[in-house]
C-alpha positions in Angstrom: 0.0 0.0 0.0 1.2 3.5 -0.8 1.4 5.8 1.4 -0.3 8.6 2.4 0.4 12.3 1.9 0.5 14.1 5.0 -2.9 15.2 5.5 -2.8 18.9 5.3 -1.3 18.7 2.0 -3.6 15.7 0.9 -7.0 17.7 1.8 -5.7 21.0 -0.2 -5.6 18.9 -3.2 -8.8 17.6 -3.0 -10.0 21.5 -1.8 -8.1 22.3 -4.8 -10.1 19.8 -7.3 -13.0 20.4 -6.1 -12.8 23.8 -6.9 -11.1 23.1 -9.8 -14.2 21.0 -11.0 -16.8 23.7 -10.4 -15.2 26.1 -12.9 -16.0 23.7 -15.3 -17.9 25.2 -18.2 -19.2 21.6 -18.9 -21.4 21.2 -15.8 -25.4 21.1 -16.4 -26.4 24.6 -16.3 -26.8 25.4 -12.4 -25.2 22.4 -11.0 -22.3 22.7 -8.4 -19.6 20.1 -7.5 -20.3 18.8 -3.8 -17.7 16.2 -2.1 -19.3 12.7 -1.1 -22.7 13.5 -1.5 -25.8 13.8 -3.5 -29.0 14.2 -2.9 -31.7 11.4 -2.4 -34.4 12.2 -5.2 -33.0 14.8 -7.3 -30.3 15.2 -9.9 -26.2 15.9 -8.5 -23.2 15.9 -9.4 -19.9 15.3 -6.8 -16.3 14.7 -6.5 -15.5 11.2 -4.6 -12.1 10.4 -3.2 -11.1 6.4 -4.6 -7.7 6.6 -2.6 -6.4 9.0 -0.4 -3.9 11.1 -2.5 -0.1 8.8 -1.8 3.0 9.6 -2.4 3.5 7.2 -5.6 7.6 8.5 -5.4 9.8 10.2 -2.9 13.2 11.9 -4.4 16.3 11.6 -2.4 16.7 16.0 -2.4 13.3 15.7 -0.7 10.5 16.0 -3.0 7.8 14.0 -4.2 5.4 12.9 -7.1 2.1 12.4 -5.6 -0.9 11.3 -7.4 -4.8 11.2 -6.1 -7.4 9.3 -7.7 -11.0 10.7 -7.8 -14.2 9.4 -9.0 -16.9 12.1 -10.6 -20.2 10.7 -9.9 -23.5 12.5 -11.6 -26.7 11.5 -10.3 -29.9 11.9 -12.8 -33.5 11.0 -12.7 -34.0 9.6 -16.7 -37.6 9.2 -17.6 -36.1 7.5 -21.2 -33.2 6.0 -22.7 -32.6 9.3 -24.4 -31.9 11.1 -20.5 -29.7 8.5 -20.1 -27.4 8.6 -23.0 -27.4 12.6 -22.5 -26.4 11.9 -18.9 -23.4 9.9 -20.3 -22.7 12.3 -23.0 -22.7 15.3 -20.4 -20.1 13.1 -18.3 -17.8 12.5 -20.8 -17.7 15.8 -21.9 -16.8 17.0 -17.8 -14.3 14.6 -18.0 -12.5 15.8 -21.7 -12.5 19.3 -20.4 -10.6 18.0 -17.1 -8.3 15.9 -19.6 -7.9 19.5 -21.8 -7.6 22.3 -19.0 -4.7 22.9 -16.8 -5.1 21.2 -13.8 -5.7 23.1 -10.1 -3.2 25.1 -9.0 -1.2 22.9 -5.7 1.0 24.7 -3.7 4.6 24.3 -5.3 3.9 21.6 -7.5 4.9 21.0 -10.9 4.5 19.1 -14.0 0.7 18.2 -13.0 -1.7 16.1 -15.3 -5.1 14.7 -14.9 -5.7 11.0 -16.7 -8.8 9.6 -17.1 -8.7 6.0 -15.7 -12.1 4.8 -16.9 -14.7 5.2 -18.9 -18.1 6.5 -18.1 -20.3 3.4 -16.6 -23.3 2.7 -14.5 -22.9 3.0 -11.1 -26.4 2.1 -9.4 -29.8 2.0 -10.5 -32.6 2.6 -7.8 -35.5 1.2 -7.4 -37.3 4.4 -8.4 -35.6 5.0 -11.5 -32.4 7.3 -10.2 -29.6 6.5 -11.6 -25.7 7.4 -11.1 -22.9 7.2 -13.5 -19.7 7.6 -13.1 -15.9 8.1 -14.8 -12.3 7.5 -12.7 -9.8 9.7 -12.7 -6.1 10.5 -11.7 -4.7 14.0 -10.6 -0.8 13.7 -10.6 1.8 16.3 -9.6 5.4 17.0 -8.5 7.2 19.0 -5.4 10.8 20.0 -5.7 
């Protein structure tokens, strides 16, 4: 297991995407980024940490490459196959922009790069009809 970026500096980068996120000009019109959560019965969109950012390498004058992988989930209510396929579409085209627009400003950090790491999928599919899809990705940066 990697480990873990000290915590101050691992919760400013997620501050940092998060914000990052909601400057997208992709987001449904209206819509804000939250962290872990969405609502019950109406449509969302949020930022959800996979793993705690790591260090993935330490350099021996003392700085790092870290990386943090993040999951954007967007939660709609599709009354057709046509909401869903535009739900899809509209995530893909959040996660282009993050793959085409210079990633959040960290503190002293270089060379920084956002990957997608999966496509857009299904995540759940509720009983009434809710449904959340989501795409992986992976914020990585540098400290000299």
């Amino acid at each position: 297991m990697a480990e873990l970026l000290a915590a101050k500096s691992a919760m400013s980068a997620v501050r940092s995407v998060r914000t990052w996120l909601n400057a997208c000009t992709e987001l449904p019109s209206g819509m804000t980024v939250s962290f872990e959560d969405l609502p019950e019965n109406d449509v969302g969109i949020c930022l959800s940490t996979e793993q705690a950012p790591v260090y993935a390498a330490r350099y021996i004058a003392g700085g790092y490459r870290a990386q943090y992988d993040f999951r954007i989930i967007y939660r709609v209510l599709p009354s057709d196959d046509g909401d869903m396929l535009n739900a899809v579409e509209d995530l893909t085209d959040i996660c282009a922009w993050c793959e085409t627009t210079a990633p959040p400003n960290l503190d002293n950090a270089v060379n920084e790069k956002i990957t997608r790491t999966s496509d857009v999928a299904v995540l759940a599919v509720y009983e009434d009809g809710t449904s959340d899809y989501g795409a992986s990705l992976t914020l990585t940066w540098e400290v000299f």
